[in-house]
DRENGULO-90328 format. One line per field, with one value per atom (N, C-alpha, C): atom name; residue number from 0; residue in three letters; x, y, z. Coordinates in nm, 4 decimals. Example, Ala and Ser with C-alpha at 12.3 -4.5 7.8 and 13.67 -1.06 7.14 Angstrom:
BEGIN
atom: (N; CA; C; N; CA; C) .
seq: (0; 0; 0; 1; 1; 1) .
type: (ALA; ALA; ALA; SER; SER; SER) .
x: (1.3190; 1.2300; 1.3200; 1.2850; 1.3670; 1.2900) .
y: (-0.5690; -0.4500; -0.3300; -0.2250; -0.1060; 0.0030) .
z: (0.7800; 0.7800; 0.7800; 0.7080; 0.7140; 0.7870) .
//
This chain:
BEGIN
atom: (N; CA; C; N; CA; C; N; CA; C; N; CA; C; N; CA; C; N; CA; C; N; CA; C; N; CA; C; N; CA; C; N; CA; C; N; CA; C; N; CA; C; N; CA; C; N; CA; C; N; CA; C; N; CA; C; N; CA; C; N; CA; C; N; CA; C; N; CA; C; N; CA; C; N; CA; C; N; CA; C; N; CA; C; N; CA; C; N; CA; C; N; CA; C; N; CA; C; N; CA; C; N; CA; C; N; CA; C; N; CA; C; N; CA; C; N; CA; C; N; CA; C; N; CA; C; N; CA; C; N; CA; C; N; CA; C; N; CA; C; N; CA; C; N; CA; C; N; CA; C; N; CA; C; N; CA; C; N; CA; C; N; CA; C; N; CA; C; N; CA; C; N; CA; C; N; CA; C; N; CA; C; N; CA; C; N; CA; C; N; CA; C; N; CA; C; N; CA; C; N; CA; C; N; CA; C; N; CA; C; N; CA; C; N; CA; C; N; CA; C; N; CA; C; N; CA; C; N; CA; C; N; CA; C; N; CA; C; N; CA; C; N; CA; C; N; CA; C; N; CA; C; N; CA; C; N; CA; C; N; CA; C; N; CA; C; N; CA; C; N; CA; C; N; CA; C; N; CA; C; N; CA; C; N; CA; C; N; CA; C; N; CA; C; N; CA; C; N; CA; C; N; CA; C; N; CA; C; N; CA; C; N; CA; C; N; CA; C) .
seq: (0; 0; 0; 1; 1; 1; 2; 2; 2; 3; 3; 3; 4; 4; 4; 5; 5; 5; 6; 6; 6; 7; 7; 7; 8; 8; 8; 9; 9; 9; 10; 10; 10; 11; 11; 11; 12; 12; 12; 13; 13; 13; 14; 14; 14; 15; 15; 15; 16; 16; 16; 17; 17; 17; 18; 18; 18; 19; 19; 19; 20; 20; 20; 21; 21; 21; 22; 22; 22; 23; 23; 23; 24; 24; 24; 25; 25; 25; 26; 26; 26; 27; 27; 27; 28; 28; 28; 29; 29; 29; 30; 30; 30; 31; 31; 31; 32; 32; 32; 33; 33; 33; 34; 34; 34; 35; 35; 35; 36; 36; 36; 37; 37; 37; 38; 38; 38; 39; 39; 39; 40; 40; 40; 41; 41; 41; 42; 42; 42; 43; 43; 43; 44; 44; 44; 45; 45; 45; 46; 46; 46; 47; 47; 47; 48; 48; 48; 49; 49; 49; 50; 50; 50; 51; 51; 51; 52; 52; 52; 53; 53; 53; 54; 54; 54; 55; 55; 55; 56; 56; 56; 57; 57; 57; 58; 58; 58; 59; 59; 59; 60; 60; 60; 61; 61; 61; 62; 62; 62; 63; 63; 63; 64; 64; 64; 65; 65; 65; 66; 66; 66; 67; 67; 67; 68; 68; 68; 69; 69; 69; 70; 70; 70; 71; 71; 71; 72; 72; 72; 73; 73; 73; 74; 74; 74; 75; 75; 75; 76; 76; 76; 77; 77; 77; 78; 78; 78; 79; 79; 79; 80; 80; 80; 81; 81; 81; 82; 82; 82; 83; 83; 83; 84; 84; 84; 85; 85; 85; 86; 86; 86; 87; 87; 87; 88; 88; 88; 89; 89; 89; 90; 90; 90) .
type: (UNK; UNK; UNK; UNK; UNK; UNK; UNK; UNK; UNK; UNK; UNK; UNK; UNK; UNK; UNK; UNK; UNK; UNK; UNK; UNK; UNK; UNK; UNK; UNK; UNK; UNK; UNK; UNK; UNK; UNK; UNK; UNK; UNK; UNK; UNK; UNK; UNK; UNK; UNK; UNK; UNK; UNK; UNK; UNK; UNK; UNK; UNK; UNK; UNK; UNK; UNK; UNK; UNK; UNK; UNK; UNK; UNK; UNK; UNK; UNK; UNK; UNK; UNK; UNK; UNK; UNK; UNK; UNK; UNK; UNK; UNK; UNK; UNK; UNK; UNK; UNK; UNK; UNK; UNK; UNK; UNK; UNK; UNK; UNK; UNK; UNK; UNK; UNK; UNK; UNK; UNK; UNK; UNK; UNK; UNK; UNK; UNK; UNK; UNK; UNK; UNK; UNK; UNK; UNK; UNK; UNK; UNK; UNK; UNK; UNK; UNK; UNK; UNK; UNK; UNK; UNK; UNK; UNK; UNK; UNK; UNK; UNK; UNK; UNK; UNK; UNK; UNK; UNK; UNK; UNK; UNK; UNK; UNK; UNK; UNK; UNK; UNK; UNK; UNK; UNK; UNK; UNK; UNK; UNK; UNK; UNK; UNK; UNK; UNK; UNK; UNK; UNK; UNK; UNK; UNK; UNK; UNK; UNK; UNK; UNK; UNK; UNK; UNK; UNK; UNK; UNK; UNK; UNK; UNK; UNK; UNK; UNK; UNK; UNK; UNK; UNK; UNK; UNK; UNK; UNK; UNK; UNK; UNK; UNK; UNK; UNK; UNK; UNK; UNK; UNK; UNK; UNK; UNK; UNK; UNK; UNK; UNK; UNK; UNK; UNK; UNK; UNK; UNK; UNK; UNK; UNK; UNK; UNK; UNK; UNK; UNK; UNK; UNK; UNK; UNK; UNK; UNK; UNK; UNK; UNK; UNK; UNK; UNK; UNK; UNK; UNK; UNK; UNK; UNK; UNK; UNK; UNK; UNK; UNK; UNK; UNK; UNK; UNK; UNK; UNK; UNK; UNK; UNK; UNK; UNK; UNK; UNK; UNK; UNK; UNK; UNK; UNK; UNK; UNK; UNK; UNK; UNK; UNK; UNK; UNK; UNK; UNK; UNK; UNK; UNK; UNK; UNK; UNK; UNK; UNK; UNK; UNK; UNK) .
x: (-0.1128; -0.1593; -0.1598; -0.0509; -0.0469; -0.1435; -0.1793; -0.2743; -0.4101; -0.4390; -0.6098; -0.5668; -0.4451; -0.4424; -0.4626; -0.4047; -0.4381; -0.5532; -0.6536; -0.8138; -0.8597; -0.7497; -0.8141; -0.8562; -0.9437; -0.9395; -0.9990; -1.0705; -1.1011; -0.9969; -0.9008; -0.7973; -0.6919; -0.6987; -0.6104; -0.6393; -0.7729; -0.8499; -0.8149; -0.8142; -0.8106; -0.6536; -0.5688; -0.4600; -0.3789; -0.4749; -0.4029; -0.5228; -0.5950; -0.6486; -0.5848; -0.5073; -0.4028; -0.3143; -0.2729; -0.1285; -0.1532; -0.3072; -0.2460; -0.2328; -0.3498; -0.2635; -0.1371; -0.0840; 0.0721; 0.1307; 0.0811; 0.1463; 0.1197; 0.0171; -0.0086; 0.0707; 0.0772; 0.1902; 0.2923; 0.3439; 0.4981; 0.5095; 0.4599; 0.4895; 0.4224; 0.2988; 0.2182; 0.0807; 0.0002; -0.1414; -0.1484; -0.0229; -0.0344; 0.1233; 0.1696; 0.2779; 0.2327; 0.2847; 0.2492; 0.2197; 0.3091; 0.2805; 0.1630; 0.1466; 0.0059; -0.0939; -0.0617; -0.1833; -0.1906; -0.0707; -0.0952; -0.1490; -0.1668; -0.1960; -0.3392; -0.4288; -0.5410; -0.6075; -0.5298; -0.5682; -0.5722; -0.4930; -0.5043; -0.6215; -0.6283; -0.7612; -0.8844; -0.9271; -1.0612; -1.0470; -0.9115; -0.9594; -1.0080; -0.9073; -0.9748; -1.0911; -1.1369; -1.2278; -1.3294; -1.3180; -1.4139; -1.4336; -1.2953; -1.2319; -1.3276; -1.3396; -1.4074; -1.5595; -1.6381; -1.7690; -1.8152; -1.7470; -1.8032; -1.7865; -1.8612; -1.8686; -1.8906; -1.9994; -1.9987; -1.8951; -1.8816; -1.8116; -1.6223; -1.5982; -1.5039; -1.5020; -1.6106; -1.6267; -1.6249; -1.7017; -1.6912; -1.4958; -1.4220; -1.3242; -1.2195; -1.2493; -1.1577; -1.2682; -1.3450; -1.4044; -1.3098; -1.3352; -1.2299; -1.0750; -1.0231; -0.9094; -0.8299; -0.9284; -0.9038; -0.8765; -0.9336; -0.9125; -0.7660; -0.7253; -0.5840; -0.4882; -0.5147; -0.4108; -0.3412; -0.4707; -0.4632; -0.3813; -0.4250; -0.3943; -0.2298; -0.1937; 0.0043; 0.0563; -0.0294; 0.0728; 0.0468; -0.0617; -0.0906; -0.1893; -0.2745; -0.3606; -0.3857; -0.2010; -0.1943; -0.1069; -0.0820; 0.0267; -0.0476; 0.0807; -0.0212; -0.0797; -0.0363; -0.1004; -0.2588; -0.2264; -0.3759; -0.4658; -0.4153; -0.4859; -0.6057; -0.4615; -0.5264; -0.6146; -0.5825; -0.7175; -0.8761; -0.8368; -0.9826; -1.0317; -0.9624; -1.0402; -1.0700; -1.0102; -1.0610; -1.2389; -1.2461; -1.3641; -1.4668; -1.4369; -1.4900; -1.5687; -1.4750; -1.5002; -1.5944; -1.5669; -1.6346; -1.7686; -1.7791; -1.8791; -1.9684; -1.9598; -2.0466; -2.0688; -2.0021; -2.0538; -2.1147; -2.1143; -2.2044; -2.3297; -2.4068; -2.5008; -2.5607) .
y: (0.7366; 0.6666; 0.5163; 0.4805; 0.2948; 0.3007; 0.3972; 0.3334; 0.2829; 0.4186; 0.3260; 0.2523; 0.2081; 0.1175; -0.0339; -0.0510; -0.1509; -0.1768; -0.0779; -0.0945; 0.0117; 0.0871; 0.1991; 0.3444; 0.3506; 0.4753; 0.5961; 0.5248; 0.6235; 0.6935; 0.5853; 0.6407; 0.7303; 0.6946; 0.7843; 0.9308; 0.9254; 1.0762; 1.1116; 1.1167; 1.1629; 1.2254; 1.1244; 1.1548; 1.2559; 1.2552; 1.3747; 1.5074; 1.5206; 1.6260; 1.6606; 1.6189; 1.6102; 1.6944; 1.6111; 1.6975; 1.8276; 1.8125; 1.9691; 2.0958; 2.1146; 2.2982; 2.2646; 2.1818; 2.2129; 2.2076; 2.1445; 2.1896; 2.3655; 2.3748; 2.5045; 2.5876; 2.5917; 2.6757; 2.7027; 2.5585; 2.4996; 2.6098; 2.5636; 2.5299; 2.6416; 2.7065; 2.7924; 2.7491; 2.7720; 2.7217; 2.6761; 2.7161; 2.6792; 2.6480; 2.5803; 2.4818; 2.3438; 2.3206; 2.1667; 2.0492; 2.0540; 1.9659; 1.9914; 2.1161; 2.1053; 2.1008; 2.1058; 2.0705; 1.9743; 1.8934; 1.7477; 1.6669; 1.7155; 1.6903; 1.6615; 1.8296; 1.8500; 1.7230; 1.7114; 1.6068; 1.4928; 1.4437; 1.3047; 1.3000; 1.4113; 1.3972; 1.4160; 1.4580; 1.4720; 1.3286; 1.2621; 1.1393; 0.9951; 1.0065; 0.9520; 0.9777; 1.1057; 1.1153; 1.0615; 1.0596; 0.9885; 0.8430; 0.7757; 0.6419; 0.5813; 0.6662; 0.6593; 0.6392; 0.6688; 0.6963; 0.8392; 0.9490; 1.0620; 1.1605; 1.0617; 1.0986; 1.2193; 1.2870; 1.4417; 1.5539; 1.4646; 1.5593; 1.5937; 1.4580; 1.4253; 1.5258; 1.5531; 1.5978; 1.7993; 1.7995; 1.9146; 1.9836; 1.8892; 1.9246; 1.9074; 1.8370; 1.8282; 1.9246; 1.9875; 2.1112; 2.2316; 2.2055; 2.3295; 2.3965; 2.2467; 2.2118; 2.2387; 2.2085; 2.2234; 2.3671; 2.4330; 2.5824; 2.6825; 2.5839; 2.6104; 2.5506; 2.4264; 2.3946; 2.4346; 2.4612; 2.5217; 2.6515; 2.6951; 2.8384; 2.8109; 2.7301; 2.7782; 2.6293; 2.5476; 2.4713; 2.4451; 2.4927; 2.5273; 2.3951; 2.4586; 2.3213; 2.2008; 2.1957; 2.0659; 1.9925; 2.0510; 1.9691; 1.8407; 1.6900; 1.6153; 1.6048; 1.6952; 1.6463; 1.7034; 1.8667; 1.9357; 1.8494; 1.7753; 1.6512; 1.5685; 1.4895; 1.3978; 1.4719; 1.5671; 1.6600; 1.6637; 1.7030; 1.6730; 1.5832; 1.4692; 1.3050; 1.2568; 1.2717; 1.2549; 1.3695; 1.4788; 1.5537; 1.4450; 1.4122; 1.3592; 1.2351; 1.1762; 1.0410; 1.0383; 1.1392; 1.1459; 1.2353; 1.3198; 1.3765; 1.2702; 1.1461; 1.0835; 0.9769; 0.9322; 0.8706; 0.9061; 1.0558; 1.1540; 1.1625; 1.1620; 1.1959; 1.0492) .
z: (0.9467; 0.8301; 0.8560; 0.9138; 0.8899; 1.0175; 1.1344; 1.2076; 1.1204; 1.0512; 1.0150; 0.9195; 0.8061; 0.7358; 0.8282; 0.9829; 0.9830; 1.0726; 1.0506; 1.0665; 1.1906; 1.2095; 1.3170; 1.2237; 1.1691; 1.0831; 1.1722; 1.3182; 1.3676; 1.4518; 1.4962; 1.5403; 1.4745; 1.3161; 1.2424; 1.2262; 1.2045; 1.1979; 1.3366; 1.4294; 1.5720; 1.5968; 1.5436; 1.5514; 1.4132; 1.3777; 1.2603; 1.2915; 1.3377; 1.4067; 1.5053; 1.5870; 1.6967; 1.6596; 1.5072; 1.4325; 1.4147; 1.3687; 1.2422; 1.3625; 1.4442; 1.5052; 1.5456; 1.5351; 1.5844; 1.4653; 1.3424; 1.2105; 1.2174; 1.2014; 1.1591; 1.2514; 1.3884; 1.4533; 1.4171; 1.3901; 1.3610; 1.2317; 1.1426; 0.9869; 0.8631; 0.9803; 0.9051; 0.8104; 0.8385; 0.7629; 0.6326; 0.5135; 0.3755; 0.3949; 0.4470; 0.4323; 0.3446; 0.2749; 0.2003; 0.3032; 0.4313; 0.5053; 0.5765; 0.6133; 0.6887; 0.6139; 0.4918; 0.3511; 0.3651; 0.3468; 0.3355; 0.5190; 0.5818; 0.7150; 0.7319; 0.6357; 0.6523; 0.5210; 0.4298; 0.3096; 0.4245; 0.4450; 0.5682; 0.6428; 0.7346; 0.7690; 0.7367; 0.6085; 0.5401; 0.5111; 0.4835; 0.3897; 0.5323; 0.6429; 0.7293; 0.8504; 0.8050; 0.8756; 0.7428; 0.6714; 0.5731; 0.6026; 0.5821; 0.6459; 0.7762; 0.8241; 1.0108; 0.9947; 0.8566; 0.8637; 0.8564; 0.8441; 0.7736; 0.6835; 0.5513; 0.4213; 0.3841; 0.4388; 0.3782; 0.4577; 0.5796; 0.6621; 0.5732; 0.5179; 0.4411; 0.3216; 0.2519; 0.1559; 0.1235; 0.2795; 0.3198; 0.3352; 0.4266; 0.4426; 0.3056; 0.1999; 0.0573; 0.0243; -0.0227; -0.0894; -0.0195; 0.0695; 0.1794; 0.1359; 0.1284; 0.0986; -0.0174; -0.1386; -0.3056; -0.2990; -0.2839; -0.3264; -0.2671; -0.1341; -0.0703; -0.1547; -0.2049; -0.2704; -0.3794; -0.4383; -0.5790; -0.6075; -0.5080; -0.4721; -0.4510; -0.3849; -0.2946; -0.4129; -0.4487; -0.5480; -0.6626; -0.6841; -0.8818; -0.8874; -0.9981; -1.0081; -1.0683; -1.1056; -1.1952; -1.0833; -0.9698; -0.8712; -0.8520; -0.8340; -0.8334; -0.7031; -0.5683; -0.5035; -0.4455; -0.5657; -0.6189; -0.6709; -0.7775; -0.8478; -0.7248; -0.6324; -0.5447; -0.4709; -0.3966; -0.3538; -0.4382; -0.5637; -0.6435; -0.6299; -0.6903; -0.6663; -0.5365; -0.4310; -0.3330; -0.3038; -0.3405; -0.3355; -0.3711; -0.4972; -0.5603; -0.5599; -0.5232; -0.3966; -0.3180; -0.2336; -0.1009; -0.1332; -0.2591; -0.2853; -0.3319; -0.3941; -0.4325; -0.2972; -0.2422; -0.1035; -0.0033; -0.0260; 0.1168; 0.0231; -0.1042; -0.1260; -0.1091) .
//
């Protein structure tokens, strides 16, 4: 995260694509952390320049969350708005 905060976003996306199959090994595919892993990287691969691709991966995403942490969790919430986001910047 603090990489692309301080202006590498392509590097952040790269490196949390890095993370997640070893989350998912580690931790299991609907672990919160590897939720929150795959949330990181839809949002900086958005960050990097790709908006629908971003959008594609939080559409993906929403329906896992919802599913293992209910759909008022807030970090179900942040999943939506981020869709949302990125759904209006990819069109």
């Amino acid at each position: 995260m603090w990489t692309g905060k301080s202006g590498g976003a392509a590097a952040a996306r790269d490196q949390f694509a890095a993370l997640l199959p070893v989350r998912e090994r580690v931790l299991g595919v609907e672990h919160p952390d590897t939720l929150g892993t795959r949330h990181e990287l839809a949002l900086w691969t958005g960050m990097a320049g790709g908006a629908a691709a971003a959008r594609d991966q939080f559409a993906t995403l929403l329906p896992v969350r919802e599913r293992v942490l209910g759909v008022e969790h807030p970090d179900t919430l942040d999943t939506r708005h981020e869709l949302a986001c990125w759904a209006r910047r990819a069109d």
